[in-house]
Structure formats: C-alpha cells, structure tokens
C-alpha positions as a Markdown table, in Angstrom:
| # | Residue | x | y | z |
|---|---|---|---|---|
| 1 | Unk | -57.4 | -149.9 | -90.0 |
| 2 | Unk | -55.0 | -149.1 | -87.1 |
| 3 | Unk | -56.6 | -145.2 | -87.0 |
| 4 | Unk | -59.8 | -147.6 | -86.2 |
| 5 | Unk | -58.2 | -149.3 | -82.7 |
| 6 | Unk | -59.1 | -147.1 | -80.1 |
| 7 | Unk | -57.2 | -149.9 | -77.2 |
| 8 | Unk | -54.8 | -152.5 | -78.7 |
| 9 | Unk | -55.9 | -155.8 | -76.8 |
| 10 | Unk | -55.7 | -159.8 | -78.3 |
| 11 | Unk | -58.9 | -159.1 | -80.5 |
| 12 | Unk | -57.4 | -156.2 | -82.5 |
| 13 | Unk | -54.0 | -158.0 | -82.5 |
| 14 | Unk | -56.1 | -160.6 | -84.6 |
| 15 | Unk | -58.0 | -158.1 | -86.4 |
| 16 | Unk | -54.8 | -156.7 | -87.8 |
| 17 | Unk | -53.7 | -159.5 | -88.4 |
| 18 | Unk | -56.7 | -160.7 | -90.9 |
| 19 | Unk | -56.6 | -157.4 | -92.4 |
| 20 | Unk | -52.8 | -157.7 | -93.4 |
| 21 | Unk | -53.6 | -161.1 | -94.7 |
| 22 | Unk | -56.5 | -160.4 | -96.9 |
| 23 | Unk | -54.6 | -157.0 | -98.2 |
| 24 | Unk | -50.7 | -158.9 | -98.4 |
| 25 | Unk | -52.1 | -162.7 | -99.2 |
| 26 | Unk | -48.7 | -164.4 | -99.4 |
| 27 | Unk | -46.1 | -161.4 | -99.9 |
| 28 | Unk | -45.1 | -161.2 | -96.2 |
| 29 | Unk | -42.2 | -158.2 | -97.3 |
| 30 | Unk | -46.1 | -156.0 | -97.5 |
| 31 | Unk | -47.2 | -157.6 | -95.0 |
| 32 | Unk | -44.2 | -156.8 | -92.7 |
| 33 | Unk | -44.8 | -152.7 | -94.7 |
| 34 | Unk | -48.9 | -152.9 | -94.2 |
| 35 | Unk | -48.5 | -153.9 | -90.4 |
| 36 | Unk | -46.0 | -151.3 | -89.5 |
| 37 | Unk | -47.7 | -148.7 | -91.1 |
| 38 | Unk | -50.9 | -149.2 | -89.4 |
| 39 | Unk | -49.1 | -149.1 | -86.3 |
| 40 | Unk | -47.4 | -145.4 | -86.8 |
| 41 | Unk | -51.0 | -145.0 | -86.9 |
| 42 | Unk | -51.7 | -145.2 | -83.6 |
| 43 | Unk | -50.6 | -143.9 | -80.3 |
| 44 | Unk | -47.1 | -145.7 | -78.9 |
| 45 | Unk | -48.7 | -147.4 | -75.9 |
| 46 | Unk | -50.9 | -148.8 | -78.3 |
| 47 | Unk | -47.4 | -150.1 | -80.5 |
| 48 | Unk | -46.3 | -151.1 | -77.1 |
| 49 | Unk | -49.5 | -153.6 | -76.1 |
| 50 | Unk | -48.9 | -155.0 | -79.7 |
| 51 | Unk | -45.5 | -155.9 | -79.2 |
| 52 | Unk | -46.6 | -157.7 | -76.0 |
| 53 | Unk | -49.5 | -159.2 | -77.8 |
| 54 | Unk | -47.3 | -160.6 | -80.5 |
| 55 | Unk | -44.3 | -161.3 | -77.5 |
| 56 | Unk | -47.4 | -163.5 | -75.9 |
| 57 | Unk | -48.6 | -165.4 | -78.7 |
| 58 | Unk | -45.1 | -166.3 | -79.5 |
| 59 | Unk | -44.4 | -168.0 | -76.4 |
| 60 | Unk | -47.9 | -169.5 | -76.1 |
| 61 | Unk | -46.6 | -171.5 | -79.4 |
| 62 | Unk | -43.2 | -172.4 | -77.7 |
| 63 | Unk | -43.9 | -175.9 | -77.5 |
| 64 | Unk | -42.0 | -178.9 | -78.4 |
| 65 | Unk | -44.7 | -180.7 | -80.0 |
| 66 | Unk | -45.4 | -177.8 | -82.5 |
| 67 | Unk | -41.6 | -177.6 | -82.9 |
| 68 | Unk | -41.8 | -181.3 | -83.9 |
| 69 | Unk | -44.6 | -180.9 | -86.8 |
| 70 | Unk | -42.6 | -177.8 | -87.8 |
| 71 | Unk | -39.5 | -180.3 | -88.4 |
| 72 | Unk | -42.1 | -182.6 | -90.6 |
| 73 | Unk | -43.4 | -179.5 | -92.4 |
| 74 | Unk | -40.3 | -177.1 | -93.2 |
| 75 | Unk | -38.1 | -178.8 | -96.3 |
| 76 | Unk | -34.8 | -178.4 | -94.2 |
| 77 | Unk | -35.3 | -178.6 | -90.9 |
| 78 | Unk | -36.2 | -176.3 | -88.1 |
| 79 | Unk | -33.2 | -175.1 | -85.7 |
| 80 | Unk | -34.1 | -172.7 | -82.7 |
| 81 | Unk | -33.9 | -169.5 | -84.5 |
| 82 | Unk | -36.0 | -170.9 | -87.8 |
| 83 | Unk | -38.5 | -172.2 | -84.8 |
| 84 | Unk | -38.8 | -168.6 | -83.5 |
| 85 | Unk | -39.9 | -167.8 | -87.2 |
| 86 | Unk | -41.9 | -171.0 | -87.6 |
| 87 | Unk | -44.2 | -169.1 | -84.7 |
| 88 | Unk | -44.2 | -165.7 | -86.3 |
| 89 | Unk | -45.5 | -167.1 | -90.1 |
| 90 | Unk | -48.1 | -169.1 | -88.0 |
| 91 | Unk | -49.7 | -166.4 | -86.1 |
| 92 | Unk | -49.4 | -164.5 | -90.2 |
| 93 | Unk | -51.6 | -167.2 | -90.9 |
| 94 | Unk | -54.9 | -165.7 | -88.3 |
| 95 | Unk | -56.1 | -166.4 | -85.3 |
| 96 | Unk | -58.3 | -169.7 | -86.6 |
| 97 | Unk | -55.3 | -171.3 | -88.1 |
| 98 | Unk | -52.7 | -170.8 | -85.3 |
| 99 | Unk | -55.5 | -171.7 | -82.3 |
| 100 | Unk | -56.2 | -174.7 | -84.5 |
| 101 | Unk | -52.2 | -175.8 | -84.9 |
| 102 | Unk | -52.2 | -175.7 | -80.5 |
| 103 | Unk | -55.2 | -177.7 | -79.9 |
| 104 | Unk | -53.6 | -179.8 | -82.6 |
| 105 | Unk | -50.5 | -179.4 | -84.6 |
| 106 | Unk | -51.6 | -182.5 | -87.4 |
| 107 | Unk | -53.8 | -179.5 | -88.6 |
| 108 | Unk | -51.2 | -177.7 | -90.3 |
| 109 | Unk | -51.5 | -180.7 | -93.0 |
| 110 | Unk | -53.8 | -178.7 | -94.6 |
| 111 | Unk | -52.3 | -175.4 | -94.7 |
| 112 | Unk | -50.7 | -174.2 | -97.5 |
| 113 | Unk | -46.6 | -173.7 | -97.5 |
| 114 | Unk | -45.0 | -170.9 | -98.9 |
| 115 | Unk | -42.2 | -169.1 | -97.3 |
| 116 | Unk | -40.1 | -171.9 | -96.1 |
| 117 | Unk | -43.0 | -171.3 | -93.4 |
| 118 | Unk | -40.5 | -168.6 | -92.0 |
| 119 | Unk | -41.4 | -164.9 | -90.9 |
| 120 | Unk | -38.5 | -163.3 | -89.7 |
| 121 | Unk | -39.5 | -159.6 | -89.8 |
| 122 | Unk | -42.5 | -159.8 | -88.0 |
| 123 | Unk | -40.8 | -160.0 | -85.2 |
| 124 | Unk | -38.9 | -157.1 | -85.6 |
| 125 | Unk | -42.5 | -154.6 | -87.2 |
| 126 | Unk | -43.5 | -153.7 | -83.9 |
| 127 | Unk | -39.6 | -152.2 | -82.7 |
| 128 | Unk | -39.5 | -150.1 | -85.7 |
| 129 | Unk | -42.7 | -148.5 | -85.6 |
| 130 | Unk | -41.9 | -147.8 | -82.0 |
| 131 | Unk | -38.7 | -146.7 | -82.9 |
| 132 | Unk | -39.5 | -144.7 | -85.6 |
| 133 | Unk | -42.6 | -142.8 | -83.2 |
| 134 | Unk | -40.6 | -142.1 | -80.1 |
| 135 | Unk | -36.9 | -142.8 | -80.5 |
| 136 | Unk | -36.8 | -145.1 | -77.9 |
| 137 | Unk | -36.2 | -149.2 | -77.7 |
| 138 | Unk | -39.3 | -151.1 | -77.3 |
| 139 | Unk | -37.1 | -153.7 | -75.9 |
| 140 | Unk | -36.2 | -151.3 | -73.2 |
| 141 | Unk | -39.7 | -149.9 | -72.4 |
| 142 | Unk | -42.0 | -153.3 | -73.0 |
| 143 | Unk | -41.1 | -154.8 | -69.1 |
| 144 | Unk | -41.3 | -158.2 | -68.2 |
| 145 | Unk | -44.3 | -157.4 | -66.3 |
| 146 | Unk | -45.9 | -155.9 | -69.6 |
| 147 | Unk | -45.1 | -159.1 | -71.2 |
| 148 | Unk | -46.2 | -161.8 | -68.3 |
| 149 | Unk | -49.4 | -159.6 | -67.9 |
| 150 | Unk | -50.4 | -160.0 | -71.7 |
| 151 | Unk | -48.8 | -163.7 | -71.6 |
| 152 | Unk | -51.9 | -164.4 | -68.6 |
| 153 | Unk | -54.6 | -162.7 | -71.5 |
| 154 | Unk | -53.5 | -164.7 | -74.2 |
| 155 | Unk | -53.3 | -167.6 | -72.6 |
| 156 | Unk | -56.8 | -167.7 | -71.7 |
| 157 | Unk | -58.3 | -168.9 | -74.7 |
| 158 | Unk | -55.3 | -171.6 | -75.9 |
| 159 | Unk | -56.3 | -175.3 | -75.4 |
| 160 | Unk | -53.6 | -178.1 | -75.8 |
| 161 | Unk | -53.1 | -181.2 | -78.2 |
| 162 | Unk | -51.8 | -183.8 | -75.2 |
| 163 | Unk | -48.5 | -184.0 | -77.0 |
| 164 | Unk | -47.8 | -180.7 | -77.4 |
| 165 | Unk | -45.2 | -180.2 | -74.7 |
| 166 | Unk | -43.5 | -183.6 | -75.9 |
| 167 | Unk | -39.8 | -183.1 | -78.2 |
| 168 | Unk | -41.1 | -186.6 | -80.8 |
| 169 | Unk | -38.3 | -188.1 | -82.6 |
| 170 | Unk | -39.2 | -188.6 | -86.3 |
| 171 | Unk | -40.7 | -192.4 | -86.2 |
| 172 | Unk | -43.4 | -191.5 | -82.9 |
| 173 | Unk | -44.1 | -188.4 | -84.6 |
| 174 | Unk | -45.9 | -190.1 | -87.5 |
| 175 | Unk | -47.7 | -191.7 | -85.0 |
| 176 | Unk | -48.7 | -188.4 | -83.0 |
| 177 | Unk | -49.0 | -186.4 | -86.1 |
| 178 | Unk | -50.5 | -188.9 | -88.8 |
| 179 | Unk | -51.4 | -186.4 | -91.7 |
| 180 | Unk | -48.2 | -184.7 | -91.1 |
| 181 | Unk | -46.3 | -187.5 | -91.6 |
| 182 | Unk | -47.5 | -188.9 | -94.2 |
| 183 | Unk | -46.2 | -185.5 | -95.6 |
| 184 | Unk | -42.9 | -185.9 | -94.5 |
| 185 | Unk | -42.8 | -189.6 | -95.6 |
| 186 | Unk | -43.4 | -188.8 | -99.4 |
| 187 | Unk | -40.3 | -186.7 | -99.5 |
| 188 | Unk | -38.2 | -188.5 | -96.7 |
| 189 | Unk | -37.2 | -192.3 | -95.2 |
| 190 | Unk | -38.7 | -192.0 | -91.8 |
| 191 | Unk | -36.7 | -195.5 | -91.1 |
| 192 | Unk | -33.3 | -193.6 | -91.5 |
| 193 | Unk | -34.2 | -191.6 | -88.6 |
| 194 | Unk | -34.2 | -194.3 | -85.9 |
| 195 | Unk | -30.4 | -194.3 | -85.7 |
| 196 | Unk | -29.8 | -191.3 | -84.2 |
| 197 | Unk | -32.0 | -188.4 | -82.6 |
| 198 | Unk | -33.2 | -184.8 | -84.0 |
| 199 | Unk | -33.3 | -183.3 | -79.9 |
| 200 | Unk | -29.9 | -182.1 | -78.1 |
| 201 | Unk | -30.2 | -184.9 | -75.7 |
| 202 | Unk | -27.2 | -184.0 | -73.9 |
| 203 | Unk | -29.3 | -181.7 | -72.0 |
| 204 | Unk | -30.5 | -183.7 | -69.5 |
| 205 | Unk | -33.5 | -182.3 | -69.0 |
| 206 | Unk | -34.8 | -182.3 | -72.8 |
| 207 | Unk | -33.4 | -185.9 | -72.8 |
| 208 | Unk | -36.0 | -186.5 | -69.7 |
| 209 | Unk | -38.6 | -185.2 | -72.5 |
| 210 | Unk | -37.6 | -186.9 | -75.0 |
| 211 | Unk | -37.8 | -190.1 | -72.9 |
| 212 | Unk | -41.2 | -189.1 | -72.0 |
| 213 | Unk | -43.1 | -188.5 | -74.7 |
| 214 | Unk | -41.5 | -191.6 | -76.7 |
| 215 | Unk | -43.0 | -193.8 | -73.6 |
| 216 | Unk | -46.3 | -191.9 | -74.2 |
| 217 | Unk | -46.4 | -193.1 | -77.7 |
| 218 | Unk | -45.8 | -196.5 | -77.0 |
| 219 | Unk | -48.7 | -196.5 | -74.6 |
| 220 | Unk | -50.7 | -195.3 | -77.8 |
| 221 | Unk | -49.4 | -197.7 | -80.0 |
| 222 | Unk | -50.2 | -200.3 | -77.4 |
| 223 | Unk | -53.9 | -198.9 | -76.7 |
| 224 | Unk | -54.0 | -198.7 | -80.8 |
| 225 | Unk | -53.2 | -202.5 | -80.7 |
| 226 | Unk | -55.9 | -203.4 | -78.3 |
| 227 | Unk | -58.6 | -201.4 | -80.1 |
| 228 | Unk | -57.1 | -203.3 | -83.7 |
| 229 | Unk | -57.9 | -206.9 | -81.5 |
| 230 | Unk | -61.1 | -205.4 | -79.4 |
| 231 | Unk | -62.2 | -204.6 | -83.4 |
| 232 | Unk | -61.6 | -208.0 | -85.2 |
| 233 | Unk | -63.3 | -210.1 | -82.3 |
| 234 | Unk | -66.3 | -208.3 | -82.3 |
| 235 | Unk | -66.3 | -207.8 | -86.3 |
| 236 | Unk | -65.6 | -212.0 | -85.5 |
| 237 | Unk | -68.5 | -212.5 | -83.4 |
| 238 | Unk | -71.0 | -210.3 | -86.1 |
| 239 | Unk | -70.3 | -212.9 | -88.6 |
C-alpha cells in the first residue's frame, strides 16, 4: 500500500491508516510493524509529511474535554503522558471514529476497548522509518513550520463538541458525556468524586477552566430543568 502513495497528504494518512486496521485488527505491536514498513516504502519526504500528518492530528485531539471522556473510559485513569497515547489509539481507530469522538467525545461509548485504549509506539513508527532510510532525526528535520503548516490542513475538516475545550470534573461530566458516564458509573461512585478535583488546579489558568466549564454545566442543568417544567405543563394542559 505505501509503494501506491505517490504524495503523503491527510487522505493517505487515513488511508494507511484503514489499511493497518483491517490487516492488524486489534494487535497494535503489527500494526506499529505493518505501518512502518509501508513507510520504508516510500520516499523520506513522504515519511516526513506523515510524521507531520500524525504530529497534526495529535494536537487537533489535545483537548480537555476529550481528555475528560478518556478519564471515564480508561480503567485507571489518564495522566498527561497516557493522554498523549489516548490520542495515538484513537486516530488507530480511523478517520470516522476519531472525527466522530471531536464533534462529540460521548461517541466513544460505543467503541470497543482493548488496549487500555493506549498506543504508545505509534508515536514513535514514523522516527524509525525515517531513521532507518536516512540516518537522520525526524525530530530534527520535521520544523515547526512543517508541523504548523500540516496543523492548518488538518484542521480544516475537525468540528467541535461545545465542551470540548472544558477540563469536567467527574460529577458535570456525566452530565456532558451521558453514555460515557453511565460507563464509568457501573464500575465507579461518581459521588466520591465531589470531594476533591481530578485537574491540577493550582495552575491558575486550568483552575480558570475548570471554573468555566463547571459554570457551563450548571447553565445546562438549569436549561434541562426548564425544558423538564416547559414539558409537564404542556403534557398538563394535553390532558
């Protein structure tokens, strides 16, 4: 398949992608082996636009809110660096899947786990192939005008859930996040999260976030409230 891509672009990112999934399935040590050696297939500019492709979608899914439903979804947690893999094992998942987890993390409900949800050496399948074709770090030669360039492409195309750049503590986001958190509530006590916050909030400015997005979802809980009332008066006047 990579002897195929004549110009690595978002598309063929995607359509590697696919192809690793429907030859690897759920084995992502193959799929980490497939990728890379369809890459040493192709020309090292072509590695390089990969790299920047992958670099892209990555931070495209740095987002609080999907950081929040990866805390619901992972069995232990999700600390920065499992986060960073969080984003890797979700763009493994295809292009469908991971557009559909931005535009609305609750989406991942129906995804199947495996994993841990964690794909560390995808992030690193790109550096060795590059490595391994020219000797040289793909760190070094991938600039951060490379990367903001492809960042702007990728971009393009991702739409927003409303929440998504909102750090939720665990009881607003069952609210947010309903299908996720009824997940999460069959294995955890929600309750026993109120005491104390999930978010470094000595930071001031992910404290400000925090703040935020908790006063968000008590304007939907209120709008939720009025709907509830708007609801039984009418159902009221009906009978």
């Amino acid at each position: 398949m990579g002897r195929d891509i004549i110009d690595m672009n978002k598309d063929a990112f995607w359509q590697l992608i696919e192809g690793a999934k429907e030859q690897c399935g759920r084995d992502m040590a193959f799929m980490a082996r497939w990728l890379e050696g369809r890459l040493l297939g192709m020309q090292p500019e072509q590695v390089l636009k990969y790299y920047a492709v992958l670099s892209g979608y990555k931070e495209t899914a740095n987002k609080y809110g999907l950081w929040t439903a990866a805390v619901l979804i992972k069995e232990d947690g999700c600390s920065d660096d499992w986060f960073i893999d969080f984003r890797t094992w979700l763009i493994a998942q295809g292009k469908e899947i991971y557009m559909a987890a931005l535009e609305n993390p609750d989406s991942l409900a129906g995804i199947e786990r495996y994993g841990n949800c964690e794909f560390a050496s995808l992030n690193y399948v790109g550096y060795d192939a590059y490595k391994e074709s020219t000797g040289r770090s793909i760190y070094q030669d991938c600039t951060p005008e490379i990367e903001k360039k492809m960042l702007a492409e990728v971009s393009k195309e991702i739409r927003y859930h409303p929440m998504i750049e909102y750090p939720l503590e665990i009881p607003d986001a069952l609210i947010v996040y309903p299908k996720l958190g009824a997940m999460f509530s069959k294995t955890y006590n929600a309750e026993s999260y109120r005491s104390h916050s999930m978010w470094n909030t000595s930071l001031p400015e992910l404290k400000e976030l925090v703040e935020k997005g908790a006063d968000k979802v008590r304007k939907i809980r209120m709008e939720g409230g009025k709907n509830r009332e708007k609801k039984k008066k009418r159902d009221g006047w009906v009978r």
